[in-house]
MARMARBA-752394 format. One record per residue (C-alpha): residue in three letters; x, z, y; residue number from 0. Coordinates in steps of 0.1 Angstrom, whole numbers, m for minus. Last residue first. Layout:
+-----+-------+-------+-------+-----+
!   r !    c1 !    c3 !    c2 !   k !
+-----+-------+-------+-------+-----+
! ALA !     X !     Z !     Y ! NUM !
...
+-----+-------+-------+-------+-----+
REM end
This chain:
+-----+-------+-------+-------+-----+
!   r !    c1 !    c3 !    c2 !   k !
+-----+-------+-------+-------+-----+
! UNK !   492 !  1058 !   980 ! 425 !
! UNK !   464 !  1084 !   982 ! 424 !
! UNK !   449 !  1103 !   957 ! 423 !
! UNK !   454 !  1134 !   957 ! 422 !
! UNK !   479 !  1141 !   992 ! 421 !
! UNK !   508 !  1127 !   987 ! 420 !
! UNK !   507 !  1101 !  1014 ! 419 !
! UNK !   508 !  1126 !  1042 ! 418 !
! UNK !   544 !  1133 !  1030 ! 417 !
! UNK !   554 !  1168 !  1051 ! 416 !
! UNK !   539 !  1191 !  1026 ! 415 !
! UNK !   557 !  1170 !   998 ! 414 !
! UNK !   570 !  1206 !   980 ! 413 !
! UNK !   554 !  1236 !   975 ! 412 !
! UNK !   574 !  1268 !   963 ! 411 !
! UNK !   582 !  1270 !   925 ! 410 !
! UNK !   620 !  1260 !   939 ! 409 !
! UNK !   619 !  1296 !   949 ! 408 !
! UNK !   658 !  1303 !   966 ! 407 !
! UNK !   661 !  1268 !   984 ! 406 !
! UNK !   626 !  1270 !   984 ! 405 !
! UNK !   630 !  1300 !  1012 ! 404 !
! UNK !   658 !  1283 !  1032 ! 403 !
! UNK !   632 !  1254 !  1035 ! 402 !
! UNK !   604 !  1276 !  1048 ! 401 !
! UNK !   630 !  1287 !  1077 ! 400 !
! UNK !   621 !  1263 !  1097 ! 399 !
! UNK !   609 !  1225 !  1089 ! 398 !
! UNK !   613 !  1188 !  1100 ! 397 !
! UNK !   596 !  1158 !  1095 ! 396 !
! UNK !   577 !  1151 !  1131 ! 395 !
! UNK !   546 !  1159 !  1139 ! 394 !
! UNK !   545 !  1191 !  1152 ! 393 !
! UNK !   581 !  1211 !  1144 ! 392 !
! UNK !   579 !  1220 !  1180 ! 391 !
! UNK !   619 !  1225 !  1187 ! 390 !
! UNK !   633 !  1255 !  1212 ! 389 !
! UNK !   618 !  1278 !  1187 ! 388 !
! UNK !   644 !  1294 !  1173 ! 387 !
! UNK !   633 !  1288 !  1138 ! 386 !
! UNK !   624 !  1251 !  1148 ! 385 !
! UNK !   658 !  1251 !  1164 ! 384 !
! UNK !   683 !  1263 !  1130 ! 383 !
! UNK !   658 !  1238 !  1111 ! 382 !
! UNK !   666 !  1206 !  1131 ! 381 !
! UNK !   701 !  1216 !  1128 ! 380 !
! UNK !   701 !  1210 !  1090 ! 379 !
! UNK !   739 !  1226 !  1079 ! 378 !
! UNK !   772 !  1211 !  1069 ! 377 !
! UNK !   805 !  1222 !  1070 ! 376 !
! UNK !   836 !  1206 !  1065 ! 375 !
! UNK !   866 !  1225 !  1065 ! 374 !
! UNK !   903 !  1216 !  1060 ! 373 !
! UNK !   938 !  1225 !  1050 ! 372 !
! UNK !   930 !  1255 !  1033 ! 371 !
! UNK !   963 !  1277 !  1016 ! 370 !
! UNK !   974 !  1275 !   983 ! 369 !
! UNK !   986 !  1246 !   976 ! 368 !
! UNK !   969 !  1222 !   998 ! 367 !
! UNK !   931 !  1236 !  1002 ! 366 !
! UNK !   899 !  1218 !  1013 ! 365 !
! UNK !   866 !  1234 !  1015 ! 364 !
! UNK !   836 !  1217 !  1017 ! 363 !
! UNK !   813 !  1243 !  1030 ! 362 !
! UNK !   772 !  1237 !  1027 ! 361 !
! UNK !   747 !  1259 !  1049 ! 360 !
! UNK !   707 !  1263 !  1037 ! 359 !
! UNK !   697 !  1280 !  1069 ! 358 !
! UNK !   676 !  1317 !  1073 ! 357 !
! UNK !   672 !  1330 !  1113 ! 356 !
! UNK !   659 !  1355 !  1131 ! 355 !
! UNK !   648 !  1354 !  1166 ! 354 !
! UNK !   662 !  1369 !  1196 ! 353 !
! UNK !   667 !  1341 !  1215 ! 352 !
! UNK !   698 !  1339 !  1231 ! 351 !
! UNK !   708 !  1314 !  1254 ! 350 !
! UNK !   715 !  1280 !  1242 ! 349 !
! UNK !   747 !  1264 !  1257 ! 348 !
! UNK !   762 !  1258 !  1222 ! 347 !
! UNK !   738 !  1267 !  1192 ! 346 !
! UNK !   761 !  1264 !  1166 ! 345 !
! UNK !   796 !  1267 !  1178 ! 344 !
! UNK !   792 !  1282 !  1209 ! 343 !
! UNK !   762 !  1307 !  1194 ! 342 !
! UNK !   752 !  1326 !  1224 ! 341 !
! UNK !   743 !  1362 !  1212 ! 340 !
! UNK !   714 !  1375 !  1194 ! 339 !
! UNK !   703 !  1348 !  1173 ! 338 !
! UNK !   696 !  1372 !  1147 ! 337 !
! UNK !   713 !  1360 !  1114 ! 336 !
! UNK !   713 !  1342 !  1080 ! 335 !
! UNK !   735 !  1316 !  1063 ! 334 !
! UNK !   721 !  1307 !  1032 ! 333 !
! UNK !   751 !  1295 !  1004 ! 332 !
! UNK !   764 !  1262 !   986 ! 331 !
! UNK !   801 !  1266 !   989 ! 330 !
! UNK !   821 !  1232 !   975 ! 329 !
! UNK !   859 !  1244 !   967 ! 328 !
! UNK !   883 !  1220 !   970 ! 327 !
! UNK !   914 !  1208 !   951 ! 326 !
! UNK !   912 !  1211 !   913 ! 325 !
! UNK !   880 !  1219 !   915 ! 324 !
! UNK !   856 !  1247 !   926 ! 323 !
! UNK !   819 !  1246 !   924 ! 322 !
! UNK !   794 !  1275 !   940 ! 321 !
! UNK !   762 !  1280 !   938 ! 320 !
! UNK !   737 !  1302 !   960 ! 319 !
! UNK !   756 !  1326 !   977 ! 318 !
! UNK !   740 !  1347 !  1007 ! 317 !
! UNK !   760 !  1353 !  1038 ! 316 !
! UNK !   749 !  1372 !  1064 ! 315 !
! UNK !   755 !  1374 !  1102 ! 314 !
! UNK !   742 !  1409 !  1116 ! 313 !
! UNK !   767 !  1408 !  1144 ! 312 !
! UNK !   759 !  1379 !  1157 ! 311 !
! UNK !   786 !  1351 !  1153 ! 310 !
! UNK !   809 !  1342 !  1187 ! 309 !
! UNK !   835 !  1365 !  1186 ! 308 !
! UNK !   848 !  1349 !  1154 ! 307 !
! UNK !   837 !  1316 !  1163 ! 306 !
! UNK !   848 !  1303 !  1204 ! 305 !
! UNK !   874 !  1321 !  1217 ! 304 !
! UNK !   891 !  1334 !  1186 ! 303 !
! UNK !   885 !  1308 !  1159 ! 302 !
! UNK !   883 !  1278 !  1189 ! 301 !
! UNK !   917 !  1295 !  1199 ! 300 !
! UNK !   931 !  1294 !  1164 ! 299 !
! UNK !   917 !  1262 !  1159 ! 298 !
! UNK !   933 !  1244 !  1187 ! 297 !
! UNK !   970 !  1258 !  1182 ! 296 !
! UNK !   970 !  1254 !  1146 ! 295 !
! UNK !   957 !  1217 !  1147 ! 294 !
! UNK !   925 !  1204 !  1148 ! 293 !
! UNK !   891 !  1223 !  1161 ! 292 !
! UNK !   859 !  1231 !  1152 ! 291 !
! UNK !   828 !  1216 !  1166 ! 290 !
! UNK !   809 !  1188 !  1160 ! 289 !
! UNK !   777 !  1203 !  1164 ! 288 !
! UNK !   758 !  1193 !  1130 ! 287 !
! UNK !   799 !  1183 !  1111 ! 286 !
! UNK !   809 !  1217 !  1117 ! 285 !
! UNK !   847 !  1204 !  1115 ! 284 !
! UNK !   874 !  1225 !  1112 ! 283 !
! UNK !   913 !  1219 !  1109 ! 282 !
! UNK !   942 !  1229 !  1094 ! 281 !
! UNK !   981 !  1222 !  1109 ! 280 !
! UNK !  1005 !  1249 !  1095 ! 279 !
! UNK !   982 !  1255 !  1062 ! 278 !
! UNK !   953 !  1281 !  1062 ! 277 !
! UNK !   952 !  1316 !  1051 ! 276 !
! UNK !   971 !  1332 !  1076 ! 275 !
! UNK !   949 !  1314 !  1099 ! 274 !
! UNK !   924 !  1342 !  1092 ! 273 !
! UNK !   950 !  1373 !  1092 ! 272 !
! UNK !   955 !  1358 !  1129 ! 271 !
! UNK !   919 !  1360 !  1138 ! 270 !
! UNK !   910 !  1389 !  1121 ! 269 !
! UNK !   874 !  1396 !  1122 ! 268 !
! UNK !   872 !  1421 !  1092 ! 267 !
! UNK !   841 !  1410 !  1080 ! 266 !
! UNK !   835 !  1376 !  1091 ! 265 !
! UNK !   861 !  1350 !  1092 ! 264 !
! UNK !   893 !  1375 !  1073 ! 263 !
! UNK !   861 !  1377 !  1048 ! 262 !
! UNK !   858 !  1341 !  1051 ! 261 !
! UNK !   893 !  1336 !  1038 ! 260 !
! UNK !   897 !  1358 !  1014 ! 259 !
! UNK !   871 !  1345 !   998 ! 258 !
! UNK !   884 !  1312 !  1001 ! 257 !
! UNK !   918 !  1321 !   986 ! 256 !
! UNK !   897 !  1341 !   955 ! 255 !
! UNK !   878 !  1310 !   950 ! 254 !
! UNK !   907 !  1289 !   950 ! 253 !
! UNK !   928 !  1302 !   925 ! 252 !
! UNK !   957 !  1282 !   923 ! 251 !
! UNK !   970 !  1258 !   896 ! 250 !
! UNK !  1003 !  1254 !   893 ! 249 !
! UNK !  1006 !  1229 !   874 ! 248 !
! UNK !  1022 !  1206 !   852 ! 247 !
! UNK !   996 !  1187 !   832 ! 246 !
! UNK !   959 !  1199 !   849 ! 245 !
! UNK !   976 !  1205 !   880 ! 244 !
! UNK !   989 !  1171 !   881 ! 243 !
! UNK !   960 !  1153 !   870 ! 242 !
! UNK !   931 !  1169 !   895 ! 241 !
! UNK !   961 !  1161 !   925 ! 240 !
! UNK !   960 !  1124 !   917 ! 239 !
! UNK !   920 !  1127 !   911 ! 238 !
! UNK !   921 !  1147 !   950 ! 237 !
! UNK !   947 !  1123 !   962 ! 236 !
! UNK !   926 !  1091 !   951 ! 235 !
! UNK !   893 !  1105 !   969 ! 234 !
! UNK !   915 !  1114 !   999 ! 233 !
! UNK !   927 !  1076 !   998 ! 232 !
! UNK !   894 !  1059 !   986 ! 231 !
! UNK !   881 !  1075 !  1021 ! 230 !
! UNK !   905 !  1070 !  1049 ! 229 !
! UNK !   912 !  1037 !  1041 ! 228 !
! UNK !   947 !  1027 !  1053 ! 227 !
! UNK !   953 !   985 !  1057 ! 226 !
! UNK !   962 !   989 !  1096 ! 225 !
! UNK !   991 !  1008 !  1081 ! 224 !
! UNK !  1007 !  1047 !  1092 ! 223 !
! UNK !   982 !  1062 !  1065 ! 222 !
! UNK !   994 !  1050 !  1034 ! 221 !
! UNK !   967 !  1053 !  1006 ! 220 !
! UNK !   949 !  1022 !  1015 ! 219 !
! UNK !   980 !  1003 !  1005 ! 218 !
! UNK !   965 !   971 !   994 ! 217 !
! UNK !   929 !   969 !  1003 ! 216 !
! UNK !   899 !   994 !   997 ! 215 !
! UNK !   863 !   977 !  1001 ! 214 !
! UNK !   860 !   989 !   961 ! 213 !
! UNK !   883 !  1018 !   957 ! 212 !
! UNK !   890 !  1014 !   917 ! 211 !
! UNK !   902 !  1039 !   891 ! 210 !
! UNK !   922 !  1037 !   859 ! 209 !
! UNK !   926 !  1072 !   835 ! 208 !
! UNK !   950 !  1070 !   807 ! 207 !
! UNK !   942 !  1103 !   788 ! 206 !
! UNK !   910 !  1086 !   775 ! 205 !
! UNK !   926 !  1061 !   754 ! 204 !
! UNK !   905 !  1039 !   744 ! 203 !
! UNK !   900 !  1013 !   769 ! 202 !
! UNK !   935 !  1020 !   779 ! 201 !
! UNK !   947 !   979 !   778 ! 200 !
! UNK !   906 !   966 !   787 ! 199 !
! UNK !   915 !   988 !   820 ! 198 !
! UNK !   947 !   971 !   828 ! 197 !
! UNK !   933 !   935 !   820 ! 196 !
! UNK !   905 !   940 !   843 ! 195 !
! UNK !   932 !   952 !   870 ! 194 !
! UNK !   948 !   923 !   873 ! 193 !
! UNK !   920 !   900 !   866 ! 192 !
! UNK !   908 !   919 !   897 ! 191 !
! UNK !   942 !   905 !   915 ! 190 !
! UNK !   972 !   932 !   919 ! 189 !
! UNK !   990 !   918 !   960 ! 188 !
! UNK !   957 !   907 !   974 ! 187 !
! UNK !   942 !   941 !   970 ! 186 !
! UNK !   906 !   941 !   975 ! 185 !
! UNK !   886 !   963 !   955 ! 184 !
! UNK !   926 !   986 !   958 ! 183 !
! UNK !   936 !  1002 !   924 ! 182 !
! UNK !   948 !  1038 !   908 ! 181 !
! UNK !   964 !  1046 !   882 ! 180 !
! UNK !   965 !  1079 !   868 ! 179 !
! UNK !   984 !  1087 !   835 ! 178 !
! UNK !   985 !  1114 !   812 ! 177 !
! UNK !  1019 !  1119 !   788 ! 176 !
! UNK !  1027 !  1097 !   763 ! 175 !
! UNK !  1035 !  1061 !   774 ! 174 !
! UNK !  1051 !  1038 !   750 ! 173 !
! UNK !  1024 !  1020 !   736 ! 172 !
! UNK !  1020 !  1007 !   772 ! 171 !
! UNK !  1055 !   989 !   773 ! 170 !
! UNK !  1037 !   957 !   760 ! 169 !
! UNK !  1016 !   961 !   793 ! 168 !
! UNK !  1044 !   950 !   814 ! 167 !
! UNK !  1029 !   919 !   830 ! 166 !
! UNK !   994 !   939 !   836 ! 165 !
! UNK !  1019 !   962 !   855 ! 164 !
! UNK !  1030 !   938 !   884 ! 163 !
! UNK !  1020 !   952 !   915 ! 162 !
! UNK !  1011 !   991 !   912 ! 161 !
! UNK !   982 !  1000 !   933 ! 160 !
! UNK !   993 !  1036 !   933 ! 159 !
! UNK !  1004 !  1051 !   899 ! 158 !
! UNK !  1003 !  1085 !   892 ! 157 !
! UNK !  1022 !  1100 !   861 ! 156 !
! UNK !  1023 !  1130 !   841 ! 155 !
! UNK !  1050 !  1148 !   816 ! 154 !
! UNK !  1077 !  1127 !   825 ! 153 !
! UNK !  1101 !  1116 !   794 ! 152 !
! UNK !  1116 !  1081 !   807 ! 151 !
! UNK !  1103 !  1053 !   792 ! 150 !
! UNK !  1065 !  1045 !   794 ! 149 !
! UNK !  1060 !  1071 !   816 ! 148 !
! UNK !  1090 !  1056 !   844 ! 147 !
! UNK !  1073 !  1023 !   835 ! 146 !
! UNK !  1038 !  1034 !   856 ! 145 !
! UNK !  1062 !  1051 !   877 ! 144 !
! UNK !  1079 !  1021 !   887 ! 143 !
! UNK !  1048 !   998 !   892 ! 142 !
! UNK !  1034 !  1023 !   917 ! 141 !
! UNK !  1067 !  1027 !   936 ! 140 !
! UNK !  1067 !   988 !   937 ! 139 !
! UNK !  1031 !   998 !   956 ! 138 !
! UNK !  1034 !  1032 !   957 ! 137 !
! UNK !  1046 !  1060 !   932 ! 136 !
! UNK !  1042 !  1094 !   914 ! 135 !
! UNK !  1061 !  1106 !   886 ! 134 !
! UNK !  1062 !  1142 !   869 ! 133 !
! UNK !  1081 !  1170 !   856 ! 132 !
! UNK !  1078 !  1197 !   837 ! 131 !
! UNK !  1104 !  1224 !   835 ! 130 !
! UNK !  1096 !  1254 !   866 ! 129 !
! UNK !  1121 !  1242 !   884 ! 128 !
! UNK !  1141 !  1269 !   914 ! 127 !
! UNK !  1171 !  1262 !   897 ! 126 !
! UNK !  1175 !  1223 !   902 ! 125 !
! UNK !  1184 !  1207 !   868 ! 124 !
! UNK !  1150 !  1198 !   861 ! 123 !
! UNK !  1151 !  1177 !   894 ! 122 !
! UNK !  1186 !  1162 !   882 ! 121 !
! UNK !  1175 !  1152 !   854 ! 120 !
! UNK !  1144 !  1130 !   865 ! 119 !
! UNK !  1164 !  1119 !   896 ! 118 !
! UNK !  1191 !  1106 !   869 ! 117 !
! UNK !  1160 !  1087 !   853 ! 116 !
! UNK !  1146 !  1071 !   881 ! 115 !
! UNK !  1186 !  1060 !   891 ! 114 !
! UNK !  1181 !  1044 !   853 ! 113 !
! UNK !  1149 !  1029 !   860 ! 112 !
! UNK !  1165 !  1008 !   891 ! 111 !
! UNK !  1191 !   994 !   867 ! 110 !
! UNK !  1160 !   972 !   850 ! 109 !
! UNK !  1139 !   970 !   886 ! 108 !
! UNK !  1170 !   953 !   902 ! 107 !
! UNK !  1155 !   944 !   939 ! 106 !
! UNK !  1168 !   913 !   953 ! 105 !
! UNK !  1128 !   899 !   958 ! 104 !
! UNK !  1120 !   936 !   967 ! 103 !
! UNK !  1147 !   940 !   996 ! 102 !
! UNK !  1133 !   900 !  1009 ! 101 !
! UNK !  1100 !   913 !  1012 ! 100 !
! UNK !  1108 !   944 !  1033 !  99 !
! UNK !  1129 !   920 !  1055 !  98 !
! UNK !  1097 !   903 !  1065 !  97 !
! UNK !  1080 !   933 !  1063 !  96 !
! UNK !  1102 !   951 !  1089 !  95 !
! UNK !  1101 !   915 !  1111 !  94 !
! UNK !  1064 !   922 !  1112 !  93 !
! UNK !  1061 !   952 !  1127 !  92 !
! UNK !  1054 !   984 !  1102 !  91 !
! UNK !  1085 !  1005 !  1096 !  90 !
! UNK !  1117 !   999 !  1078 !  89 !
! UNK !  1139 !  1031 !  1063 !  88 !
! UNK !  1168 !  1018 !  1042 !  87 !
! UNK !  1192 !  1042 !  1038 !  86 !
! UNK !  1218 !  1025 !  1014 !  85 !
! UNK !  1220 !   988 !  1013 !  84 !
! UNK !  1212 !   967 !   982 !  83 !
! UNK !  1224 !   990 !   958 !  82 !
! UNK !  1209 !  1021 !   972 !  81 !
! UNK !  1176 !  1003 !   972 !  80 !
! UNK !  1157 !  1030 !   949 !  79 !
! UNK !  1162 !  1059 !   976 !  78 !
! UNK !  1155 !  1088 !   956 !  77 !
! UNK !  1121 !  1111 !   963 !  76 !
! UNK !  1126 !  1145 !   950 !  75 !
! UNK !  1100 !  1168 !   957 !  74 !
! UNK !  1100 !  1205 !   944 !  73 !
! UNK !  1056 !  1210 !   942 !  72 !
! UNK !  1035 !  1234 !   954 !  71 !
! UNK !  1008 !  1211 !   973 !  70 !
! UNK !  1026 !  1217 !  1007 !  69 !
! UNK !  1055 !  1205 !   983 !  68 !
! UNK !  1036 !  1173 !   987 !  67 !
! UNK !  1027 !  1171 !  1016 !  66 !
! UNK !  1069 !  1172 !  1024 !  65 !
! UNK !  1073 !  1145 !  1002 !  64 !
! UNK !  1043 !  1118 !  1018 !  63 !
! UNK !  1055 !  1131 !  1051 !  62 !
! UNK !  1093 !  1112 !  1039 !  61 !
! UNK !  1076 !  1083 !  1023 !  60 !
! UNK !  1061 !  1079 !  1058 !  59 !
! UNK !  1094 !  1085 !  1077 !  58 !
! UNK !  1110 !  1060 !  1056 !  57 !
! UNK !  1126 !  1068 !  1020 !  56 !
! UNK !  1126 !  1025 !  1017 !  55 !
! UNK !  1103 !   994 !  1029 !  54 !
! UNK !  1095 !   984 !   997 !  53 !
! UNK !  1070 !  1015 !   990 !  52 !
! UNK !  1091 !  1046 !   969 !  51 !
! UNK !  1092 !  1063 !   941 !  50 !
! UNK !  1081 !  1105 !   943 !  49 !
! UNK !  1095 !  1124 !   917 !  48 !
! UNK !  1074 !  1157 !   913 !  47 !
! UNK !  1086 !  1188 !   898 !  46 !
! UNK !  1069 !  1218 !   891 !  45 !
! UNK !  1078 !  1255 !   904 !  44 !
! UNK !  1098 !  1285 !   902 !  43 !
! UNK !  1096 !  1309 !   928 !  42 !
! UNK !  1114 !  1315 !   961 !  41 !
! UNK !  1083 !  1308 !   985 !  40 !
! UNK !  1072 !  1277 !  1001 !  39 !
! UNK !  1080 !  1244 !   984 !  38 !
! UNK !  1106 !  1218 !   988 !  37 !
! UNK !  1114 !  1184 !   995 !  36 !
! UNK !  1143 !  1163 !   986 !  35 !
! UNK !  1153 !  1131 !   998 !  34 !
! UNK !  1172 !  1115 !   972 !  33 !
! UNK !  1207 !  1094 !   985 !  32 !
! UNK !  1226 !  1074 !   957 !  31 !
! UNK !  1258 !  1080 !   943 !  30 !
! UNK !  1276 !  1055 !   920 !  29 !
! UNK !  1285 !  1052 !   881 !  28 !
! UNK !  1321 !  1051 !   890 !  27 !
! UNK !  1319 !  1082 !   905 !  26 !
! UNK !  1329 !  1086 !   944 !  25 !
! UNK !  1349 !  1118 !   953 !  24 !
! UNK !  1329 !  1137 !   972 !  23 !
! UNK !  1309 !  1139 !  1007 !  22 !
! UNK !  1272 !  1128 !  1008 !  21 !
! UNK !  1260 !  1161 !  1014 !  20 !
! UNK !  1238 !  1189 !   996 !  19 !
! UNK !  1245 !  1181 !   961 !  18 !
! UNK !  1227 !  1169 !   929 !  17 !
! UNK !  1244 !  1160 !   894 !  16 !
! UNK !  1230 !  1134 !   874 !  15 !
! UNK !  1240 !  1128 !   832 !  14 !
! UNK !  1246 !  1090 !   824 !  13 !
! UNK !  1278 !  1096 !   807 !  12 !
! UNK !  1294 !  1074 !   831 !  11 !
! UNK !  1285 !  1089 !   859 !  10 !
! UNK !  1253 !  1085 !   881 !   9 !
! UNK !  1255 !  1108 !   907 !   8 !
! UNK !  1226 !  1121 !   928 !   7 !
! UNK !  1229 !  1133 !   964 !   6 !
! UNK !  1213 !  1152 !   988 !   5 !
! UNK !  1185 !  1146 !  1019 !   4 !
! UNK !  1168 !  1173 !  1032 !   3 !
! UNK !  1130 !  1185 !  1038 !   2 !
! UNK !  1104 !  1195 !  1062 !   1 !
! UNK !  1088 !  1227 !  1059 !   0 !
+-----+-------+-------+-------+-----+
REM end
């Protein structure tokens, strides 16, 4: 759902006041724009100040907001530069960083903390919030929310590659809530001394967590730059996402989501009551066959066309371990069946066989909120064809349905395939 700009005031008594539209008579302590997103549902919920990048509340900042209340959270993301010129909203040629730069050389960090801190107040004014609060922020953003925990009351704080926080570590004594920051291998903007001198600062104090993406540069997290690293930035989302659920909620529960899931998948066969569990735009990817699909529209037809239809009917899954986090469930489990029907997303284009089958099968699920965003799952293919037999398992270093069994009995041999562990050789 995608969200709405209102307005903050900053009167002279230093209390903030939201509202839907710009319109009003002006207060001498000046209105500033907040775009503001919000969750599904009509129930109470955490807040989450998002601070901005120096190029503005631009259409990434924006996404940024609206993902996040996909995560359960009332989003208020205030436009910092009101001062300089209201709306500001630059993109990624060169002239927009040019003038990006010259925004953040007349930016007013000191008066900028007090806007922070109406936002603050005027997010726990909103009816729908739960109480607690937190601060997440990029780049300036980054260095803003690291200072919005040192003096503004926030019960959590994530800061992204922060430029300028090892000058403002006197302020660190300050912070009380949990803090996340989190730093680019190769940011040219926050040096390794930068960072060195961070980490030595919350050496001991365990609630102060500081993590490094090494091969990561400046602004890995933002997806619409050249500089975006797809991994540090989902392994960055899911610590940033650990933190705020642990401090302010809400906290799902994602075993019961995916279970209701795959029994949607497999027992009850429900196409749409299956992508009722999944976000707006999911997607799937059996990593073996590269199948799946991405997008609504795409996955529901590869679910009904292509999966649901598509599994023999005496499919099976066995549980063998299962870990959930704050994010993601990881599903260790056998997959069994009869390989009675063409498989499309398995076995695509092979006829069927007839024979049975036992595979080891791995599910990395994803969830925002409370709905899955994404599947990965992961399976040996090489087993699924010996126990089909369209693959000779002679002399090469694969195996059927043996492994499934050890999986279950690891008293069963191991090394048969390693002619070198025989007694006595090297």
């Amino acid at each position: 759902m995608a969200g709405r700009f209102v307005t903050v005031s900053l009167p002279d008594d230093g209390t903030a006041k939201a509202g839907k539209t710009a319109s009003g008579k002006r207060r001498r302590g000046g209105r500033f724009r907040t775009y503001v997103a919000m969750p599904e549902g009509r129930g109470p919920a955490p807040g989450l100040v998002l601070l901005q990048e120096i190029f503005g509340i631009n259409d990434h900042i924006r996404a940024l907001a609206d993902r996040y209340a996909e995560e359960g959270y009332i989003v208020y993301a205030p436009d910092l530069f009101w001062r300089i010129k209201p709306g500001i909203a630059l993109g990624n040629s060169e002239e927009d960083f040019r003038q990006a730069l010259d925004y953040y050389d007349r930016f007013d960090v000191e008066r900028s903390m007090g806007d922070i801190a109406a936002t603050v107040a005027a997010l726990r004014a909103n009816p729908r919030c739960a109480g607690k609060v937190g601060a997440i922020g990029f780049c300036l953003g980054g260095l803003l929310a690291y200072l919005t925990a040192a003096r503004v009351k926030v019960d959590a704080a994530v800061c992204y590659y922060g430029v300028g926080i090892e000058r403002r570590l006197g302020e660190a004594k300050t912070i009380k809530c949990p803090v996340a920051l989190h730093f680019a291998g190769e940011d040219r903007f926050v040096a390794p001394a930068a960072v060195a001198r961070i980490r030595k600062e919350f050496a001991k104090r365990p609630e102060i967590a500081v993590h490094d993406y090494p091969g990561a540069h400046h602004a890995f997290a933002n997806d619409t730059r050249p500089s975006y690293h797809k991994p540090s930035a989902w392994m960055a989302h899911s610590r940033s996402i650990a933190l705020l659920r642990r401090t302010l909620g809400p906290n799902y529960d994602l075993e019961k989501l995916w279970d209701q899931h795959t029994y949607q998948e497999f027992a009850a066969r429900d196409v749409p009551a299956t992508m009722a569990t999944m976000v707006a735009e999911p997607y799937v990817n059996h990593v073996p066959t590269m199948t799946g699909g991405v997008g609504g529209k795409d996955l529901a037809r590869f679910y009904g066309d292509h999966f649901i239809p598509r599994c023999p009917k005496d499919t099976k899954l066995v549980p063998v371990s299962r870990t959930v986090g704050a994010d993601r469930v990881v599903d260790e489990m056998l997959f069994c069946f009869t390989h009675d029907i063409e498989i499309d997303w398995m076995l695509p284009g092979v006829a069927p066989t007839g024979r049975y089958v036992e595979v080891p099968l791995v599910a990395i699920v994803n969830f925002r909120g409370p709905k899955l965003y994404h599947e990965h799952i992961y399976w040996d293919q090489a087993s699924v064809l010996v126990q089909i037999g369209v693959l000779d398992p002679t002399n090469l270093p694969v195996t059927g349905i043996e492994q499934a069994k050890k999986l279950l009995d690891e008293t069963r041999p191991s090394n048969k395939l390693m002619t070198r562990w025989r007694p006595g050789v090297r």
